[in-house]
PDBQT receptor file of N, H, CA, C and O in Angstrom, charges set to zero:
ATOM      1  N   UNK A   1       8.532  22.986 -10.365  1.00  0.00    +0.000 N 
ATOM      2  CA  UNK A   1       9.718  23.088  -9.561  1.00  0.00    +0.000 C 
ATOM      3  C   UNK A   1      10.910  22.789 -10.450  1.00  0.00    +0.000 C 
ATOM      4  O   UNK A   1      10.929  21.929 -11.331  1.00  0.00    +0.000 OA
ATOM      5  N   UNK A   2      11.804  23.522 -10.149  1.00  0.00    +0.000 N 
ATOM      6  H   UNK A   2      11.789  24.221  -9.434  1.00  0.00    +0.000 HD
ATOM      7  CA  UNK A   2      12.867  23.423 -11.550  1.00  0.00    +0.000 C 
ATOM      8  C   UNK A   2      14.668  23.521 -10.415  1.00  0.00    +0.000 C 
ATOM      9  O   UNK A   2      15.272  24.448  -9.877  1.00  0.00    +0.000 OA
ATOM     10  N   UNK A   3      14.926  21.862 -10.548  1.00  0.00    +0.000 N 
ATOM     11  H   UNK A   3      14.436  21.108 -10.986  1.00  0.00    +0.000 HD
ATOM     12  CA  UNK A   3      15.966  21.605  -9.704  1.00  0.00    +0.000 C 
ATOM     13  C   UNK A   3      16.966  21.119 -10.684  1.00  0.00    +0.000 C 
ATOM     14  O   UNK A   3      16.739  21.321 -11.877  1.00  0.00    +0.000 OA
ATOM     15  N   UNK A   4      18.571  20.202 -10.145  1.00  0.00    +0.000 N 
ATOM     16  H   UNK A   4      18.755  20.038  -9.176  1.00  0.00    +0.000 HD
ATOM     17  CA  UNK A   4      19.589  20.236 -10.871  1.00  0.00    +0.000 C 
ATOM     18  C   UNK A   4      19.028  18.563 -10.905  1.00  0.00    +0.000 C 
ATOM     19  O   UNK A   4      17.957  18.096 -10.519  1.00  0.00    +0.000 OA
ATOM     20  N   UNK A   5      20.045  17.997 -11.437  1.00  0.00    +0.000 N 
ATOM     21  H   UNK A   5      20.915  18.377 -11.750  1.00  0.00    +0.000 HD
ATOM     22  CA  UNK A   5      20.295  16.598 -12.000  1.00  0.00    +0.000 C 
ATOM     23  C   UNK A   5      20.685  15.478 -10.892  1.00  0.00    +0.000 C 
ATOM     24  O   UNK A   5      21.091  14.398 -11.321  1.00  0.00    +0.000 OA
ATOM     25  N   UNK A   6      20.583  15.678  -9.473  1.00  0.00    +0.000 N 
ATOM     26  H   UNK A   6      20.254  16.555  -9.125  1.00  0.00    +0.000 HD
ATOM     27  CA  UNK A   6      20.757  15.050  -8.570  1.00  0.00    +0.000 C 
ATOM     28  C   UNK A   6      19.960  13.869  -8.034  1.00  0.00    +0.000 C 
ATOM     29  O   UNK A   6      18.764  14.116  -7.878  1.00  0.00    +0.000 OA
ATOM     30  N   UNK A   7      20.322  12.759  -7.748  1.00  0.00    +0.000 N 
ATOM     31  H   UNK A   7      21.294  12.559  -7.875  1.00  0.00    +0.000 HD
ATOM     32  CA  UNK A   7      19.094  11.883  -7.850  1.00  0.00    +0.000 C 
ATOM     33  C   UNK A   7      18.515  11.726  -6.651  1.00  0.00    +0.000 C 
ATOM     34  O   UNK A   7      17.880  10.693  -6.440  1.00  0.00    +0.000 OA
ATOM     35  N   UNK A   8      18.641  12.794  -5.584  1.00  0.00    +0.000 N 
ATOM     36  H   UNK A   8      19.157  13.633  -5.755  1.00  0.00    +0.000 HD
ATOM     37  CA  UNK A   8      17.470  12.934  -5.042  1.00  0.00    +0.000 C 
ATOM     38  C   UNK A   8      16.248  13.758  -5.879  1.00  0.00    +0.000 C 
ATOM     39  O   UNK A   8      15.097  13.800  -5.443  1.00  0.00    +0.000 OA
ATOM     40  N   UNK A   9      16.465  14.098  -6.544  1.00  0.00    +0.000 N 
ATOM     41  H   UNK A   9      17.399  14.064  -6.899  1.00  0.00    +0.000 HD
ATOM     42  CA  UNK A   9      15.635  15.024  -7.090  1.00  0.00    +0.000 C 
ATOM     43  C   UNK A   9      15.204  14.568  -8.865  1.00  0.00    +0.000 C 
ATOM     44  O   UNK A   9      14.354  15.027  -9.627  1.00  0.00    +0.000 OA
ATOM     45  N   UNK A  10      16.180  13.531  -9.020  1.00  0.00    +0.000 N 
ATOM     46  H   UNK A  10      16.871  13.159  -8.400  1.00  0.00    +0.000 HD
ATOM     47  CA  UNK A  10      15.200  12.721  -9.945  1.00  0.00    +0.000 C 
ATOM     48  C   UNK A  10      14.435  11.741  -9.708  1.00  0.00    +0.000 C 
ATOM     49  O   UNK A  10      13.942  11.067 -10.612  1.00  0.00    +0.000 OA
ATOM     50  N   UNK A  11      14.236  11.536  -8.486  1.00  0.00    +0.000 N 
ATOM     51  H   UNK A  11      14.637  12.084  -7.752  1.00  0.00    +0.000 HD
ATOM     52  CA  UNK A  11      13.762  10.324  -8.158  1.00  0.00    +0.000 C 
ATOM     53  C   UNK A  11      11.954  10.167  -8.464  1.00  0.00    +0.000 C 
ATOM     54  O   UNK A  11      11.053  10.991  -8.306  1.00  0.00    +0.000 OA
ATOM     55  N   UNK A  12      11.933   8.769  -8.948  1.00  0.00    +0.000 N 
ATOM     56  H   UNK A  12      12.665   8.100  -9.076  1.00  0.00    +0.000 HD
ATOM     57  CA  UNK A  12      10.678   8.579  -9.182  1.00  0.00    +0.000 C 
ATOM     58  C   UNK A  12       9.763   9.079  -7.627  1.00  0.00    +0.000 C 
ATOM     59  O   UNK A  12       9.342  10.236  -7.644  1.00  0.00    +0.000 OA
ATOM     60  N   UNK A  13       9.489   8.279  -6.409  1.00  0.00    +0.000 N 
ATOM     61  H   UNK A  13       9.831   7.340  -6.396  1.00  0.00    +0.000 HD
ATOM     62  CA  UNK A  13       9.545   8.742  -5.110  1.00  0.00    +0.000 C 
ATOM     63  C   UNK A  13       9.226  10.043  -5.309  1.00  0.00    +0.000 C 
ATOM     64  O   UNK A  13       8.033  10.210  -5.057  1.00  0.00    +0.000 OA
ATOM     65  N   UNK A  14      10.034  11.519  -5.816  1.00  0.00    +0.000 N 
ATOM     66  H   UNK A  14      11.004  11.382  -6.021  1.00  0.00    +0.000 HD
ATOM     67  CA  UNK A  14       9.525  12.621  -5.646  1.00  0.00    +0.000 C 
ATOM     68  C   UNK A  14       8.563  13.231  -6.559  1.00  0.00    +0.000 C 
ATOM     69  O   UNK A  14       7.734  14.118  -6.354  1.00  0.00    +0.000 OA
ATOM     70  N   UNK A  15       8.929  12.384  -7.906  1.00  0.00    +0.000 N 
ATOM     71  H   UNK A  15       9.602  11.663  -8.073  1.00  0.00    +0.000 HD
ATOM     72  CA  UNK A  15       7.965  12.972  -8.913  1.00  0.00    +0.000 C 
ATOM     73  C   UNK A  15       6.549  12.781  -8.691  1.00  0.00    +0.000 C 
ATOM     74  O   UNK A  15       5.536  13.473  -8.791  1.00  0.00    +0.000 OA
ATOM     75  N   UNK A  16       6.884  11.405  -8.301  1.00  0.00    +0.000 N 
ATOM     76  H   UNK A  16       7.707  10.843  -8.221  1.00  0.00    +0.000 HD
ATOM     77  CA  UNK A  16       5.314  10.680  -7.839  1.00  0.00    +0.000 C 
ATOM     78  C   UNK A  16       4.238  11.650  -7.230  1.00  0.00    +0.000 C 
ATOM     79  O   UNK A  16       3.048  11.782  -7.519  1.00  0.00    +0.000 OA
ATOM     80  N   UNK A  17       5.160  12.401  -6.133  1.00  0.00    +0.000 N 
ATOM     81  H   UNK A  17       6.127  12.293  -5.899  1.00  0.00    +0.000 HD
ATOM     82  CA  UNK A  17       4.742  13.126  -4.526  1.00  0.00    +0.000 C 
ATOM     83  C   UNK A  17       4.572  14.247  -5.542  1.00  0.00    +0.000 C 
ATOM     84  O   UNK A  17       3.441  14.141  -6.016  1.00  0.00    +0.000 OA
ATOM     85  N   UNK A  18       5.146  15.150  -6.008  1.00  0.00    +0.000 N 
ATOM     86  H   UNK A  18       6.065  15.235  -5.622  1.00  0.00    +0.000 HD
ATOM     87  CA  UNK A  18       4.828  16.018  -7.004  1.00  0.00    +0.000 C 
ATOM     88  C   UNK A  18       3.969  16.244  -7.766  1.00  0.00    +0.000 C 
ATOM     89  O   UNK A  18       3.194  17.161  -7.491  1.00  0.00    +0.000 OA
ATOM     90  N   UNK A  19       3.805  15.527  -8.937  1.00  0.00    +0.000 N 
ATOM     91  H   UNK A  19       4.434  14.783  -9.161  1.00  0.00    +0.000 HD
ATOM     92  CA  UNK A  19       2.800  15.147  -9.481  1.00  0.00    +0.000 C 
ATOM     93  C   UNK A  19       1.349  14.892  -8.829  1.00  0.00    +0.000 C 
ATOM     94  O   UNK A  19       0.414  15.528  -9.315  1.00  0.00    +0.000 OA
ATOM     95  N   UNK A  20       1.219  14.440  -8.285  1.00  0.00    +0.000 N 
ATOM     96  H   UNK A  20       1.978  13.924  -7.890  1.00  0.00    +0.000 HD
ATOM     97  CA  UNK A  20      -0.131  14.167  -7.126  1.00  0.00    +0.000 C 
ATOM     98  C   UNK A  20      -0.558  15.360  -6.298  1.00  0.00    +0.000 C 
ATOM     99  O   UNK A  20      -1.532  15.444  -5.550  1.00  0.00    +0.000 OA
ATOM    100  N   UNK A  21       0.436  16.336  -6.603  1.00  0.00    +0.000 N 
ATOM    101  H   UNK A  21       1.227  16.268  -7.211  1.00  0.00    +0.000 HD
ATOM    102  CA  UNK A  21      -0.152  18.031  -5.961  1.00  0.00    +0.000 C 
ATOM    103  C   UNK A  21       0.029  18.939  -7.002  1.00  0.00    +0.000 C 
ATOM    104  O   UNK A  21       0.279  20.136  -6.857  1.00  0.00    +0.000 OA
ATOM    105  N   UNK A  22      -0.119  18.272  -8.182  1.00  0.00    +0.000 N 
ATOM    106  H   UNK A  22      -0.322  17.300  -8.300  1.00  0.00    +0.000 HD
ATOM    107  CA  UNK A  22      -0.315  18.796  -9.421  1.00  0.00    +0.000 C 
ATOM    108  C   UNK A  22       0.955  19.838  -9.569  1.00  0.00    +0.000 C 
ATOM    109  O   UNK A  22       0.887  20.971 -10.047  1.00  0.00    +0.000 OA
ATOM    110  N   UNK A  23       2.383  19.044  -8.933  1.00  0.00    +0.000 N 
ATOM    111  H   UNK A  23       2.438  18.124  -8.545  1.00  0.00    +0.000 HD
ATOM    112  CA  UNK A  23       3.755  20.378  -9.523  1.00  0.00    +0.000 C 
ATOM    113  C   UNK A  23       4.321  19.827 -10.491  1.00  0.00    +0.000 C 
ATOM    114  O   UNK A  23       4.265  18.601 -10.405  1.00  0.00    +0.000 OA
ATOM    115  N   UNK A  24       4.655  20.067 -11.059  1.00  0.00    +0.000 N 
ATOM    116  H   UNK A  24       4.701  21.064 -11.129  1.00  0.00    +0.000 HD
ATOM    117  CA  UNK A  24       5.203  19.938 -12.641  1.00  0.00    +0.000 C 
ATOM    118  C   UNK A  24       7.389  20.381 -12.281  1.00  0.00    +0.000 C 
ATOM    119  O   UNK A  24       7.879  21.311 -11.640  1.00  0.00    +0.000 OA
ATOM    120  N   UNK A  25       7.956  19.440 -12.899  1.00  0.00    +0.000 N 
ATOM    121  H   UNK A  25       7.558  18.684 -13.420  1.00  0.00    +0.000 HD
ATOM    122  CA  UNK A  25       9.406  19.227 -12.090  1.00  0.00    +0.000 C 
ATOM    123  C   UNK A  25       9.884  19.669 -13.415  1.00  0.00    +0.000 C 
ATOM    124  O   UNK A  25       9.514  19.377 -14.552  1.00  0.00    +0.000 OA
ATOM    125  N   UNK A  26      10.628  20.302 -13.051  1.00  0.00    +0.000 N 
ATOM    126  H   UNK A  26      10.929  20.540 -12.127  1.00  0.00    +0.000 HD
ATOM    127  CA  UNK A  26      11.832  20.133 -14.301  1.00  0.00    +0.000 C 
ATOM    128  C   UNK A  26      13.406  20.043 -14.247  1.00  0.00    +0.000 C 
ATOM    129  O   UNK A  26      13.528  19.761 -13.055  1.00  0.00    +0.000 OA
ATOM    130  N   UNK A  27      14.464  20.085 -14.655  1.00  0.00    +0.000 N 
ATOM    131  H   UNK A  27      14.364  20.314 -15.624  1.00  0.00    +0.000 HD
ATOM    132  CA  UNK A  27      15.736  19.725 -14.573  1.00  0.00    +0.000 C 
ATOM    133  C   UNK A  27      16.392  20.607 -15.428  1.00  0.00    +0.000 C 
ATOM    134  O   UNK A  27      15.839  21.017 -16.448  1.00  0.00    +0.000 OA
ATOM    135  N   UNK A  28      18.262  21.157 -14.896  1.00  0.00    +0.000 N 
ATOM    136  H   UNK A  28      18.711  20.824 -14.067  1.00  0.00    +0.000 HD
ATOM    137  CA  UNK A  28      19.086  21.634 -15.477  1.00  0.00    +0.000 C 
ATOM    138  C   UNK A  28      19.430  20.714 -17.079  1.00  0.00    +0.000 C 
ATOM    139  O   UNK A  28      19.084  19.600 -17.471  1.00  0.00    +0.000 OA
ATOM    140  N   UNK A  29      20.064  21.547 -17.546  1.00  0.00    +0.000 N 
ATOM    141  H   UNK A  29      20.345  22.453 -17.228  1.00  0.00    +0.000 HD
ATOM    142  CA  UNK A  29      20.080  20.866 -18.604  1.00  0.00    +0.000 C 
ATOM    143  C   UNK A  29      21.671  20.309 -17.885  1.00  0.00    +0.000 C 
ATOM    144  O   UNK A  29      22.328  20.966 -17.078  1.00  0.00    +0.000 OA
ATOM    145  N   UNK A  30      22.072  18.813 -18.484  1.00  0.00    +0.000 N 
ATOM    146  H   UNK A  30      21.538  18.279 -19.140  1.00  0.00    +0.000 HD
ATOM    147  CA  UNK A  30      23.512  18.342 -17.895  1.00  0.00    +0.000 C 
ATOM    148  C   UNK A  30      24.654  19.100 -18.273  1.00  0.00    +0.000 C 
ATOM    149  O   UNK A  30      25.008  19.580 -19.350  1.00  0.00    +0.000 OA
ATOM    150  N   UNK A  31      25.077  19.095 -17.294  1.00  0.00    +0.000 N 
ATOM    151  H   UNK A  31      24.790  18.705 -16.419  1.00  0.00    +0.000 HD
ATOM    152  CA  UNK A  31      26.920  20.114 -17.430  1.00  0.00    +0.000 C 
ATOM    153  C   UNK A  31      26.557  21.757 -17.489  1.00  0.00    +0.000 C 
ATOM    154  O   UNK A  31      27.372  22.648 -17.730  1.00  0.00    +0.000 OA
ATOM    155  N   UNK A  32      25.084  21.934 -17.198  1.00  0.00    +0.000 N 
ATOM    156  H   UNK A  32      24.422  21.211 -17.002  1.00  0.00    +0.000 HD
ATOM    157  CA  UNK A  32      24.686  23.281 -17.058  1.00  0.00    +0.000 C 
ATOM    158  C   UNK A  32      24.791  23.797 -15.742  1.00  0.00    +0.000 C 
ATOM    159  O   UNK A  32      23.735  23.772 -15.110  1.00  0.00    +0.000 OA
ATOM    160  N   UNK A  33      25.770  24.250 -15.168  1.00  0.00    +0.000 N 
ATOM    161  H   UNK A  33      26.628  24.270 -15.681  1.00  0.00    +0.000 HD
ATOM    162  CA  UNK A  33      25.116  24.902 -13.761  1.00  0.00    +0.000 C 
ATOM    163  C   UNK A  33      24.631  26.544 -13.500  1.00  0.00    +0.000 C 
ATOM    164  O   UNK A  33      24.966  27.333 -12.616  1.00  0.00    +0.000 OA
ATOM    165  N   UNK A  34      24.215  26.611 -14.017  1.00  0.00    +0.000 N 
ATOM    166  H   UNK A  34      23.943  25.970 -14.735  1.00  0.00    +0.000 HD
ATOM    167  CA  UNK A  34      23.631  28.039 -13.970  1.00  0.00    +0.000 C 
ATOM    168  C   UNK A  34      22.343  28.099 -15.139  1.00  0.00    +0.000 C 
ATOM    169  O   UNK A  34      21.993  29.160 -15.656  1.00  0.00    +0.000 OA
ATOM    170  N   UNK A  35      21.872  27.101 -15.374  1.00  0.00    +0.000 N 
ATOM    171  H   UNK A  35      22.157  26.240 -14.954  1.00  0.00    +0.000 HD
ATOM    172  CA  UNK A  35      20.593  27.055 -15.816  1.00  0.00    +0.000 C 
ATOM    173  C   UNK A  35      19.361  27.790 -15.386  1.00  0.00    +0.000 C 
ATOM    174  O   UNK A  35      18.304  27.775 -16.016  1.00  0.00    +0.000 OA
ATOM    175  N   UNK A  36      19.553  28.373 -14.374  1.00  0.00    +0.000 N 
ATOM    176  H   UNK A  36      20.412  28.385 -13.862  1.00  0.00    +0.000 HD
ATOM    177  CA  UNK A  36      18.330  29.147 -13.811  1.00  0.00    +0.000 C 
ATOM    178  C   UNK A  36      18.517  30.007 -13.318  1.00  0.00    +0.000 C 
ATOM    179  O   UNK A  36      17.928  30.249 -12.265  1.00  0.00    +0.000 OA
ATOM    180  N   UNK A  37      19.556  30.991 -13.933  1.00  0.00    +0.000 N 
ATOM    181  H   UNK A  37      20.035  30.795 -14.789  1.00  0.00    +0.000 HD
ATOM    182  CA  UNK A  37      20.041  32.200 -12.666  1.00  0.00    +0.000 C 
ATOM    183  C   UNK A  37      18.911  32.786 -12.181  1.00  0.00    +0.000 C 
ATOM    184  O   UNK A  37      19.277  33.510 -13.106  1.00  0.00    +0.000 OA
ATOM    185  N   UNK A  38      18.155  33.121 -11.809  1.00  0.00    +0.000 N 
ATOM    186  H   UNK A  38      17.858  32.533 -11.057  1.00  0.00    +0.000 HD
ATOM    187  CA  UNK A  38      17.229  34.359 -11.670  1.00  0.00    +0.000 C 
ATOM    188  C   UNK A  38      17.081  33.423 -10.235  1.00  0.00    +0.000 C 
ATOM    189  O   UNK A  38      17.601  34.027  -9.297  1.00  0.00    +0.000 OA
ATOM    190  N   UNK A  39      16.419  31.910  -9.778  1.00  0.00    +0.000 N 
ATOM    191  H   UNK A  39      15.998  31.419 -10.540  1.00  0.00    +0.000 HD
ATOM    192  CA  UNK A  39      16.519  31.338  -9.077  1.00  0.00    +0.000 C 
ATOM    193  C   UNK A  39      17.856  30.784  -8.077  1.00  0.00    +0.000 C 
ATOM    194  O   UNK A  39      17.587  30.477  -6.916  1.00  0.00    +0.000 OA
ATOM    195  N   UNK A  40      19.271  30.672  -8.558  1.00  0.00    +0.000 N 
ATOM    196  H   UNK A  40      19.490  30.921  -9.501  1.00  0.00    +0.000 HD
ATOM    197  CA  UNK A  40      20.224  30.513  -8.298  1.00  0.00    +0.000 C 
ATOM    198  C   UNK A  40      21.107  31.401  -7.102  1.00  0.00    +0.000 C 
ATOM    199  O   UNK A  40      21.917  30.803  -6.394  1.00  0.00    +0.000 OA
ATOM    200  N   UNK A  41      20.901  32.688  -6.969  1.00  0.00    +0.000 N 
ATOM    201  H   UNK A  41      20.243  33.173  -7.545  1.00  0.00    +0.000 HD
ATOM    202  CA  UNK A  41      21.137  33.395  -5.789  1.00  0.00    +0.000 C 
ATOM    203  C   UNK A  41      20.153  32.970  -4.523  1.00  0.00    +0.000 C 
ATOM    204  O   UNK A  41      20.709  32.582  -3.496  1.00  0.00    +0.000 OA
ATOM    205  N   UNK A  42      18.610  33.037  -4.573  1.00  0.00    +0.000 N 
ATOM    206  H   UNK A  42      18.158  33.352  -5.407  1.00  0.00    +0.000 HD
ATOM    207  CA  UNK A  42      18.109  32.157  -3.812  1.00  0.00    +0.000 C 
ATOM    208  C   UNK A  42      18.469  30.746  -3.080  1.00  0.00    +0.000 C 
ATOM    209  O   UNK A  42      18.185  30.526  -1.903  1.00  0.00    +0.000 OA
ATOM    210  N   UNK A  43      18.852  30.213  -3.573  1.00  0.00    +0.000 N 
ATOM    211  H   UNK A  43      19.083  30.393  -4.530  1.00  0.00    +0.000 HD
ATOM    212  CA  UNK A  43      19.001  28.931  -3.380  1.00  0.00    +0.000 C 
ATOM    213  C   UNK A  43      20.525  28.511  -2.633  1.00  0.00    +0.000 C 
ATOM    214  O   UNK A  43      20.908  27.532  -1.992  1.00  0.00    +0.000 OA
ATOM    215  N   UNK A  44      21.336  30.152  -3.201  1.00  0.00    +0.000 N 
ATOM    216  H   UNK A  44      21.025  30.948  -3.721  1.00  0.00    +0.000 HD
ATOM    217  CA  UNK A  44      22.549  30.099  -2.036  1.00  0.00    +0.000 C 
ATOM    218  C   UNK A  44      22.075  30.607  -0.797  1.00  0.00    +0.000 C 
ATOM    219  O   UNK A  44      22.354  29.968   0.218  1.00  0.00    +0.000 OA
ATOM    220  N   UNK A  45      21.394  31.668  -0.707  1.00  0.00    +0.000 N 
ATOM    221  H   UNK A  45      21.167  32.187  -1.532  1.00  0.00    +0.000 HD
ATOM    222  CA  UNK A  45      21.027  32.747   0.395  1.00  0.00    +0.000 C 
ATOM    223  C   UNK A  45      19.993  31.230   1.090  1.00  0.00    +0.000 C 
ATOM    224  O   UNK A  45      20.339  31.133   2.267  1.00  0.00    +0.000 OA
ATOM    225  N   UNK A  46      19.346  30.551   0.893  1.00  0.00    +0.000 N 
ATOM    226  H   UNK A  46      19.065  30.630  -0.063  1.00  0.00    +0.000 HD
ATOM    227  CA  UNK A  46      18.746  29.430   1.527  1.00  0.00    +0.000 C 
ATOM    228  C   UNK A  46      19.702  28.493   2.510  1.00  0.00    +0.000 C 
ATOM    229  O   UNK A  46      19.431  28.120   3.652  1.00  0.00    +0.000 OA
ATOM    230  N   UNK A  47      20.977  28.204   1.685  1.00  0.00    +0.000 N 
ATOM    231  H   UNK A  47      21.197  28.507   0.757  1.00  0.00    +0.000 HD
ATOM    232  CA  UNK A  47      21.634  27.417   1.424  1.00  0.00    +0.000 C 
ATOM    233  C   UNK A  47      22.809  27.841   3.359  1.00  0.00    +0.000 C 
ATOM    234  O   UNK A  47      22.789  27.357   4.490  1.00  0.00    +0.000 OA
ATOM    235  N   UNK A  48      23.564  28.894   2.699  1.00  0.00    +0.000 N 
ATOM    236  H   UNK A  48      23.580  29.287   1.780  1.00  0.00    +0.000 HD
ATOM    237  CA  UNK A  48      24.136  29.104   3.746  1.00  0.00    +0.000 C 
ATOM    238  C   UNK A  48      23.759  30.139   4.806  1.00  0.00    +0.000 C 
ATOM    239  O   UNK A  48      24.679  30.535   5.521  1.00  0.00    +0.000 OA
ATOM    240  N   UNK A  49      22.490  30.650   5.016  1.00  0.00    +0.000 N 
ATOM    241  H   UNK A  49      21.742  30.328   4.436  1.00  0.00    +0.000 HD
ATOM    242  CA  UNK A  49      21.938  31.087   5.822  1.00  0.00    +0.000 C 
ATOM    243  C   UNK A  49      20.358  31.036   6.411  1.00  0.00    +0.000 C 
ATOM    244  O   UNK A  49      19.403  31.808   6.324  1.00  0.00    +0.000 OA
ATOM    245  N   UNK A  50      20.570  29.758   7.039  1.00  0.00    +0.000 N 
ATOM    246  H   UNK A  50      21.345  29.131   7.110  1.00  0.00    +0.000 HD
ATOM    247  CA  UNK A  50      19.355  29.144   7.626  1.00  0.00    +0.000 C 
ATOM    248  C   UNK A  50      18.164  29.794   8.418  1.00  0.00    +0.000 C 
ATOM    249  O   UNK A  50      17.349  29.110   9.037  1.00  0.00    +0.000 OA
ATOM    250  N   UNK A  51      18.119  31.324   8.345  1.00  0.00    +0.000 N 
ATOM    251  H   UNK A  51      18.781  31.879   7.842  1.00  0.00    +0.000 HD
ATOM    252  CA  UNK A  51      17.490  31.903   9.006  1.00  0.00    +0.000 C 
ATOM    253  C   UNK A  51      16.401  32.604   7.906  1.00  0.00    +0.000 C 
ATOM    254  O   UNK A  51      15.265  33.045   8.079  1.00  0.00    +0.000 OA
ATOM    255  N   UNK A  52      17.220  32.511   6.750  1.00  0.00    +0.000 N 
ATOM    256  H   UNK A  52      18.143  32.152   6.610  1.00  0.00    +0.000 HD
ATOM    257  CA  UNK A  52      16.480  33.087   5.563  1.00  0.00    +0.000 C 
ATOM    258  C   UNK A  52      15.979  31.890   4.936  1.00  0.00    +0.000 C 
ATOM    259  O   UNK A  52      16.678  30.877   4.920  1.00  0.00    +0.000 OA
ATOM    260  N   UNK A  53      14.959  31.912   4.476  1.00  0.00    +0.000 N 
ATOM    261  H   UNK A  53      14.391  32.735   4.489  1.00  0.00    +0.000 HD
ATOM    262  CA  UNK A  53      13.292  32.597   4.909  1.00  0.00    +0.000 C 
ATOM    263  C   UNK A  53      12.899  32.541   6.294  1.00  0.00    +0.000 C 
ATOM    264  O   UNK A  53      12.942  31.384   6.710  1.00  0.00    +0.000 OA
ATOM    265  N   UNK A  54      12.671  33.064   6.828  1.00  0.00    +0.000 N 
ATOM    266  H   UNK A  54      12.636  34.005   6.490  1.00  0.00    +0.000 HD
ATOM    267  CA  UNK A  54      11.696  33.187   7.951  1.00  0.00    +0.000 C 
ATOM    268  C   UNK A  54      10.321  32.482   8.049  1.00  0.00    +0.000 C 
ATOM    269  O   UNK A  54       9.576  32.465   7.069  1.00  0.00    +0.000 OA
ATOM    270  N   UNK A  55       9.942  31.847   9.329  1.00  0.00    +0.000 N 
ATOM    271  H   UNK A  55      10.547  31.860  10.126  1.00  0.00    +0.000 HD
ATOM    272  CA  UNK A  55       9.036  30.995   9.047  1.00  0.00    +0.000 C 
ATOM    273  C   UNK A  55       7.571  31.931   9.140  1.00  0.00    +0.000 C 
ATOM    274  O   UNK A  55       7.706  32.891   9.898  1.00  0.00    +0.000 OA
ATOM    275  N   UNK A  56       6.424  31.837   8.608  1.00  0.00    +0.000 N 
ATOM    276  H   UNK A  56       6.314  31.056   7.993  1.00  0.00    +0.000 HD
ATOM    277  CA  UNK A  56       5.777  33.021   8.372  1.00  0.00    +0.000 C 
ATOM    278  C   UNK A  56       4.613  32.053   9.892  1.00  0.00    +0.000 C 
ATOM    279  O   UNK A  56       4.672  30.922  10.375  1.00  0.00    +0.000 OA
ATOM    280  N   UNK A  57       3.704  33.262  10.148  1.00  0.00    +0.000 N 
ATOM    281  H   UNK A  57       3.656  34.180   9.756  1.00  0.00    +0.000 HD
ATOM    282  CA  UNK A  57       2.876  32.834  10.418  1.00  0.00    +0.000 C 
ATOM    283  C   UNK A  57       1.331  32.302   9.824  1.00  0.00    +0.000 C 
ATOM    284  O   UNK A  57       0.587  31.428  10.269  1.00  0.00    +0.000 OA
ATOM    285  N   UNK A  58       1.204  33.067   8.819  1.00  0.00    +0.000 N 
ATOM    286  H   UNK A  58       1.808  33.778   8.458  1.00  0.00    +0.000 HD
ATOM    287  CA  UNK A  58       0.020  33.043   8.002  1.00  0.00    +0.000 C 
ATOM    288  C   UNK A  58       0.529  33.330   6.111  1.00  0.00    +0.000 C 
ATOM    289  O   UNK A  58       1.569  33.711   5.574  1.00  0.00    +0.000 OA
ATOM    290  N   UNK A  59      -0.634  32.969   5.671  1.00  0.00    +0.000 N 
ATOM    291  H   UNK A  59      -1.479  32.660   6.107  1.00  0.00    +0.000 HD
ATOM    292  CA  UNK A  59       0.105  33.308   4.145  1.00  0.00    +0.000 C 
ATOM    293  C   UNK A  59       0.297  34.585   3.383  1.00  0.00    +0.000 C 
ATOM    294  O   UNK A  59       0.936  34.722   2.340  1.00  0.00    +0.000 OA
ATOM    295  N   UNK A  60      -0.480  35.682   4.197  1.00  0.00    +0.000 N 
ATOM    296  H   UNK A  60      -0.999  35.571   5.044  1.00  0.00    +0.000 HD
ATOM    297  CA  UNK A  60      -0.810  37.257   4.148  1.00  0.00    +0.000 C 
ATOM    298  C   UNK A  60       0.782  37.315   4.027  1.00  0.00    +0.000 C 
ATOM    299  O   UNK A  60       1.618  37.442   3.132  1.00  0.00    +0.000 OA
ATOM    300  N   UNK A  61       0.734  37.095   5.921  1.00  0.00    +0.000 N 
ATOM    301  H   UNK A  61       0.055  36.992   6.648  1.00  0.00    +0.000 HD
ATOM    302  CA  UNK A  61       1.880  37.418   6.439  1.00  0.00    +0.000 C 
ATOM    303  C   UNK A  61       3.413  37.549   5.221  1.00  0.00    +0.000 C 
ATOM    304  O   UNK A  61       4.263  38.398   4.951  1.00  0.00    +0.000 OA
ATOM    305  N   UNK A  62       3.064  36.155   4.785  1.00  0.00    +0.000 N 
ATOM    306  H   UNK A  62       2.374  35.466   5.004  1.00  0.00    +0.000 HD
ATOM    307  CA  UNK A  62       4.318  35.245   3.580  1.00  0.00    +0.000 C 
ATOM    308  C   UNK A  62       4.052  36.376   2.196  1.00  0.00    +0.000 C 
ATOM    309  O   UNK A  62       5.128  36.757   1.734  1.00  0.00    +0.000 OA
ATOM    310  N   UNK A  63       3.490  36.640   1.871  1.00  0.00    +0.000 N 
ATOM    311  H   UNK A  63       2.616  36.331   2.247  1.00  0.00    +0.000 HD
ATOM    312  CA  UNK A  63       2.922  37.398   0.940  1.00  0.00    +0.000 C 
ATOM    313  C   UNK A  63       3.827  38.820   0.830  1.00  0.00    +0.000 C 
ATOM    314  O   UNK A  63       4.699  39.140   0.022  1.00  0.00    +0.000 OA
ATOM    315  N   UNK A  64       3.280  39.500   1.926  1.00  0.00    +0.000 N 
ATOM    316  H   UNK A  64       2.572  39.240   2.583  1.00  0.00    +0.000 HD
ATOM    317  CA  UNK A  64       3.756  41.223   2.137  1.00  0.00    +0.000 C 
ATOM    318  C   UNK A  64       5.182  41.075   2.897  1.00  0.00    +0.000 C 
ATOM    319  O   UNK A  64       5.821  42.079   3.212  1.00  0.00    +0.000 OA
TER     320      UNK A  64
């Protein structure tokens, strides 16, 4: 999972929870904000329109 420098998201607490479902975290580099474009339009379209993603019913479903 590859998030910004915020300390919700550095927090030991999440790495812990992370780690223990075997996800591997990583971080912007500092004063970088656009460290991840390819991910970064996502994360607006999440952001200010709460309808996007859709909640799936099955993982097929999530898939296609």
């Amino acid at each position: 999972m590859h998030a910004d420098n915020g300390s919700a998201m550095t927090s030991n607490l999440l790495r812990d929870h992370l780690t223990r479902h075997g996800i591997e975290l990583s971080h912007n580099r500092p004063y970088v904000s656009d460290d991840n474009p390819f991910s970064e339009p996502g994360f607006r379209t999440m952001k200010y329109r709460p309808g996007c993603p859709k909640a799936f019913t099955d993982l097929d479903t999530a898939r296609s």
